[in-house]
Residue, then its C-alpha position, 0 to 999 in steps of 0.5 A: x304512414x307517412x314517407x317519414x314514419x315509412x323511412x323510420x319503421x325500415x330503422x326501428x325494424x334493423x335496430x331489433x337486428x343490430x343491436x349496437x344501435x343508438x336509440x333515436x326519435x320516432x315519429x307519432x305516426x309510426x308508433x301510432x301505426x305498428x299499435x294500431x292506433x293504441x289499440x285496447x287489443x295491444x295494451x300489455x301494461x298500465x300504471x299510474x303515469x304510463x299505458x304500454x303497448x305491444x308494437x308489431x315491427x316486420x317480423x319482430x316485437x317491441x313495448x311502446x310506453x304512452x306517457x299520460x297527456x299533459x301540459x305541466x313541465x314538471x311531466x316534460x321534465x321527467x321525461x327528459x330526465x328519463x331518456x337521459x338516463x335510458x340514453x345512457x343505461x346500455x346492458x344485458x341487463x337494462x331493458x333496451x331503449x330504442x327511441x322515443x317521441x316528443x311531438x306536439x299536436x294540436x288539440x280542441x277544447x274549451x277555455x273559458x267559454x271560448x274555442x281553443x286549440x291548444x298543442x298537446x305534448x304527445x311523449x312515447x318511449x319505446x324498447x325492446x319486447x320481453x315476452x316473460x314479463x315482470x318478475x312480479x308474477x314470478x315470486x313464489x314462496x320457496x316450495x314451487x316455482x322457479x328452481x334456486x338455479x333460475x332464482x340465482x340467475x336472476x338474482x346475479x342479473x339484477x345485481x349486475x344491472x344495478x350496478x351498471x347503472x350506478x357505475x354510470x351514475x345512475x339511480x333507478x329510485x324505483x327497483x322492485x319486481x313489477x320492474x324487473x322484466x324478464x326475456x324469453x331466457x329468463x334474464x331480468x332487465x331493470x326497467x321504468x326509469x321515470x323516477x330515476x336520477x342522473x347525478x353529476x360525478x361530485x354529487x353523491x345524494x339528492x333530495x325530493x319534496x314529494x315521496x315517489x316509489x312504491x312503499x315496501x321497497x323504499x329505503x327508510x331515508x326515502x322518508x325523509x326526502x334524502x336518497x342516495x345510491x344505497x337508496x337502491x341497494x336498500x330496495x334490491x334487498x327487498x327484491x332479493x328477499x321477495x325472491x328468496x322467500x315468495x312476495x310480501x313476507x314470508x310464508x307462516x308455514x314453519x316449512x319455508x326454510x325446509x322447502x329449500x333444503x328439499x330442492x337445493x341441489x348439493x354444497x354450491x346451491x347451498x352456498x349460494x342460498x348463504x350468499x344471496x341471504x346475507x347479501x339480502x339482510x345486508x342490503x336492508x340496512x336502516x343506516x345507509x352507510x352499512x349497506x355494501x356497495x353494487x360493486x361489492x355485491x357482484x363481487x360476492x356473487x360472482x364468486x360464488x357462482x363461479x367457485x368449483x364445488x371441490x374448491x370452495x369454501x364453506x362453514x359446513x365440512x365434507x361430512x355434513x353435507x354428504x350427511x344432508x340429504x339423509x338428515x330430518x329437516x331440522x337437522x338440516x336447517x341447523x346446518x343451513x343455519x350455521x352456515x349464516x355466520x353469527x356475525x350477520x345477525x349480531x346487533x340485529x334485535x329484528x332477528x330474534x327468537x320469540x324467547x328473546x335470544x339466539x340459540x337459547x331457549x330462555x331469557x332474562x328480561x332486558x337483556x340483548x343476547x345477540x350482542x354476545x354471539x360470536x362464530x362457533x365452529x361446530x368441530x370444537x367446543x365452545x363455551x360462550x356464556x350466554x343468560x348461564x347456557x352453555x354452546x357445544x357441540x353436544x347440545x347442538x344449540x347453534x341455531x335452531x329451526x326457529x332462529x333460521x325462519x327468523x333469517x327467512x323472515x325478510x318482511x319482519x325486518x324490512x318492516x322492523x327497520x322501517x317502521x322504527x324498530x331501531x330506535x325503539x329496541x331501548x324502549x323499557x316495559x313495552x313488549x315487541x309481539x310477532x305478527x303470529x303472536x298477533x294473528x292468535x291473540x285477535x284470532x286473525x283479526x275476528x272482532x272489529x272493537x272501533x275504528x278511527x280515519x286512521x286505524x282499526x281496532x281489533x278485540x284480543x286476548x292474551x294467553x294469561x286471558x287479559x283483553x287487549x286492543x290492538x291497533x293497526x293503520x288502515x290500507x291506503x294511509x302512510x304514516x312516517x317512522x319518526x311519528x310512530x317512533x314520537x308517538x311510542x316514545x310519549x306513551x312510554x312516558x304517561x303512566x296514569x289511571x286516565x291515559x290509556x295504557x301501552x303494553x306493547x307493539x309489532x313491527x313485522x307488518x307494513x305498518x306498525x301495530x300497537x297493543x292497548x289495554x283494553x276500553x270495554x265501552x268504546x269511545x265517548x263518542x259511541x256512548x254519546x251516539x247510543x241515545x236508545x241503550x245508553x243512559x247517562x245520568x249527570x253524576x257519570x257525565x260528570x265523572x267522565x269529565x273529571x277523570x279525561x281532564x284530570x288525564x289532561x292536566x297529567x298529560x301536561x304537566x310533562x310538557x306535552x301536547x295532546x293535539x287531538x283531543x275530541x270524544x273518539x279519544x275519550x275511551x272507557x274501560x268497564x266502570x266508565x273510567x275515562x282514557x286519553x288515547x291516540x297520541x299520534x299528533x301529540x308533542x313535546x312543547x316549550x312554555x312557547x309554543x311549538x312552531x310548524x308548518x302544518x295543523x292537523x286534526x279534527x276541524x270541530x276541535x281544532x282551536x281557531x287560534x292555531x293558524x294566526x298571522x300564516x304561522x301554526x302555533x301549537x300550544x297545551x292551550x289548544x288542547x284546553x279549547x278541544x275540551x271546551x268543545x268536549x264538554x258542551x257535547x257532554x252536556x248537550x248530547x249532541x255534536x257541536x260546531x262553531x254555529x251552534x256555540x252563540x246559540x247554546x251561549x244565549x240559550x243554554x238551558x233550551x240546548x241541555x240533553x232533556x235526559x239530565x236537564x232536570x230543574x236541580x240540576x240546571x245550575x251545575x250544568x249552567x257552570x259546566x257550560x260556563x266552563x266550556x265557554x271559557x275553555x273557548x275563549x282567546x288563548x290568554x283568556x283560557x284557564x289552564x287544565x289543573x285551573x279546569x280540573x279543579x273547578x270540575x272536582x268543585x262542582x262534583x264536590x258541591x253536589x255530592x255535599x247538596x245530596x247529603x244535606x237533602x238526604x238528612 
């Protein structure tokens, strides 16, 4: 170790003693001293950008985080914009920022044949050593781990934390329990600013074109590249609920409320338990501007934490809660419940009981029980008419067990939010299933029935027996709220005996689930594959081709756009009546044309002419050109690219599947090719689908008539 790094370990060692500190720049060669080098044997962490290392200083601990090598100024400029704001961020609970390093060193490589030595930025940031870890490992449901005292502690500290930081005009954009670090007390410190933001004092929101942050956590405006501080607040929500309730979701054991009842500690934990409960399902929010401020947020809970037990004040009186202990557990989880005022849940369809109202134990379909809700005080009578039931205190109809698992529920309504469920509460006809009601009706996801890039499909079974398909997004792709929004809302509108029928969905999961009627015999494409046990005779093909232009031509005449029209959408119920489905890339188009930025889909479907001149035109002729392609497939049994379209042109009889090619048949099949071809054409040369619909039915028409004439 150089006389410099020499000088600056004796630094580093009295900043652990001295705590008021200022950070400062460390040498390469003392970082690389006090880790051995970054040896393997001193990593304590490693993510997507970064590797943590233990560093040894005298008798003391600290993390040295190694950014990935790099020569990109975007990087370099993450880095500034990171120790700008760890330069600023001073708190108990703000992970300590003791310095960094930014040298570059010179490194061999090869360059176009040639031998260069090129400088390589070396970026390091160093902190305090917090030997508990993240608060990841933490987070457990509420019936084991860390009691409800540690749990509000820590809770109070992250609050506090945040708002230190927004005070000082800081947005962390990346709040989540892997970057929530706990020391050997068990105080949280906020960590990982590598996507924070410093704004200015007239700024009060920013933008980004590329989505960073941890899905779960991110605020749905996230989504559409605005972020602002209640982005943060939106991600604590989560945070609070994960710690409230144990990590991605909540537990299906309808014991979860319960396990807290168990373990609370008299009237002050269970208000606390109130607090830190609203204050979550507030922060989660989807518009921004409901949720509270950090500042409000401490405020609640400094309150809370320092009410005296005699003093304070609660919704459940004396009586009751010397009462709690000697209660069942659904005794006690009403009074857990009432007291959550009801104005928390009001207008919160999320937060629904199966039967589709709070405290009630029927419903009338299309009406919203919740907005009816208001305080009840369990010491009086109360009669507030809802769907014809009475509230007293007689009946004890306030909320339930099964309405406070709704308010546990954290997950169903940050998923709820984020995957649309706002604006898709006005959807009529459509059923909103639970995850549970999910997990039974596939018997927990037991029978795969297809799967596409996207999505999987799973075989389901009502309780009146009737078979469903239900879909989910694959691990591993996103998807935007307004796109499934967009994709529910067109579905709802297309009621056709060749588009496949939407009965409902479920919002609670990470991604959103869609239930369909269901296709016996798969897609047109299984059916096209399955050369050894599929027979299809000319007339089925036929039919099949009919029936998905006819679902088209429907499709079309209420201004939309499939946009993805190939055999995997082609679906066929048991009588091999064709179904459109997958409406994820479809639109609302004008006579025009519809202008974007991007083409999405299938390239052996995709028209050619939808990027002309650098601009994507989309139009329902595109459309027309997909179904070109879909019936030389019927035809030829066979999957078609654009090289093989000159030589079926020239040589269509040669190309025909030997299974239909039969010397009858020959010239309905030349005119269904001849159809294919002009569905091919320029967009101005191509027929419409009623014009190819009609020509089908033509066809089919014809030869049922030269069948009758043969017969007699």
């Amino acid at each position: 170790m150089d006389l410099e790094a020499n000088s600056r370990h004796s630094i580093l060692e009295q900043m652990l003693i001295d705590e008021s500190a200022e950070p400062t720049d460390l040498p390469l060669s003392l970082l690389e001293d006090i880790t051995d080098r970054f040896s393997p044997n001193h990593e304590i962490g490693r993510g997507g950008f970064a590797v943590v290392y233990k560093g040894m200083v005298g008798q003391g601990t600290v993390a040295v985080k190694r950014l990935t090598e790099t020569l990109e100024i975007v990087h370099e400029n993450k880095f500034h914009k990171e120790v700008e704001c760890l330069m600023k961020a001073k708190h108990e609970n703000i992970v300590r920022f003791l310095g960094y390093c930014a040298e570059a060193r010179g490194k061999a490589a090869s360059y176009e044949g040639n031998f260069v030595i090129a400088d390589t930025r070396n970026r390091l940031l160093c902190f305090e050593y917090l030997p508990n870890g993240s608060l990841e490992k933490y987070i457990t449901n509420a019936s084991i781990g860390l009691e409800w005292k540690e749990r509000f502690r820590i809770i109070k500290g992250i609050c506090k934390g945040l708002h230190y930081l927004h005070m000082n005009r800081i947005l962390h954009l990346d709040l989540k329990p892997a970057n929530i670090l706990l020391d050997g007390h068990m105080i949280p410190k906020i960590a990982d600013f590598g996507l924070s933001r410093c704004l200015g004092e007239e700024k009060t929101h920013g933008t980004t074109k590329h989505l960073s942050g941890t899905p779960g956590y991110l605020a749905p405006e996230f989504y559409n590249g605005k972020f602002t501080f209640a982005s943060d607040i939106y991600s604590l929500g989560v945070v609070i609920m994960e710690i409230l309730t144990g990590a991605k979701g909540y537990s299906e054991d309808e014991n979860v409320a319960a396990s807290w009842m168990n373990r609370l500690d008299g009237k002050m934990q269970l208000e606390q338990l109130k607090v830190c409960t609203k204050i979550g399902i507030e922060c989660m929010e989807s518009d921004p501007k409901r949720r509270p401020f950090a500042w409000c947020i401490v405020n609640m809970i400094d309150k809370t934490a320092s009410a005296d037990e005699t003093n304070m004040t609660s919704s459940l009186d004396e009586r009751q809660v010397c009462l709690l202990n000697e209660q069942s557990d659904q005794e006690r989880i009403g009074k857990l419940a009432d007291t959550i005022s009801h104005e928390d849940i009001k207008e919160r369809p999320e937060i629904e009981v199966a039967a589709g109202s709070l405290g009630s134990d029927h419903s009338q379909e299309g009406q919203e029980n919740t907005d009816h809700w208001s305080s009840c005080d369990l010491s009086t009578e109360r009669k507030d008419n809802i769907q014809g039931t009475s509230i007293s205190n007689s009946n004890s109809i306030v909320l339930d067990k099964l309405s406070i698992l709704k308010i546990f529920n954290w997950g169903g309504h940050r998923n709820f939010v984020r995957n649309g469920g706002r604006q898709l509460k006005n959807s009529r006809g459509l059923r909103i299933f639970t995850k549970g009601e999910i997990k039974k009706i596939t018997m927990n996801n037991s029978v795969v029935h297809g799967e596409g890039t996207f999505s999987r499909t799973y075989k389901g079974i009502l309780p009146d027996f009737t078979m469903v398909a239900v879909s989910t997004i694959m691990a591993g792709h996103y998807f935007l709220a307004d796109d499934f929004v967009k994709s529910v809302e067109i579905q709802t509108q297309l009621i056709h005996k060749n588009i496949l029928k939407l009965l409902g969905y479920c919002l609670e999961k990470d991604a959103p689930i869609l239930v369909h009627e269901f296709a016996a015999k798969g897609s047109l494409k299984d059916i096209l594959c399955d050369y050894e046990n599929q027979i299809l005779p000319l007339d089925l093909r036929l039919d099949i081709a009919i029936g998905s232009a006819e679902g088209l031509r429907y499709i079309h005449s209420t201004g939309i756009r499939h946009g993805n029209v190939k055999p995997d959408t082609i679906l066929l119920d048991e009588m091999f009546t064709p179904k459109i489905s997958d409406f994820e890339l479809s639109e609302l188009v004008n006579t025009d044309g519809y202008i974007c930025t991007t083409a999405v889909g299938t390239i052996l479907y995709m028209d050619p002419m939808i990027m002309k001149d650098g601009i994507v035109k989309l139009t329902q002729k595109n459309d027309v050109y997909s179904f070109g392609v879909v019936l030389l497939e019927l035809i030829t049994r066979m999957e078609i690219d654009t090289h093989k379209f000159c030589e079926i042109e020239s040589g269509r009889r040669a190309m025909f599947d030997k299974d239909i090619a039969v010397e009858e048949d020959i010239p309905v099949l030349e005119e269904i090719g001849k159809l294919a071809f002009e569905c091919l054409k320029g967009e101005v040369q191509r027929p419409d689908m009623t014009e190819v619909t009609k020509r089908l039915m033509m066809l089919k028409r014809d030869r049922i008539l030269r069948k009758a004439r043969k017969t007699n």
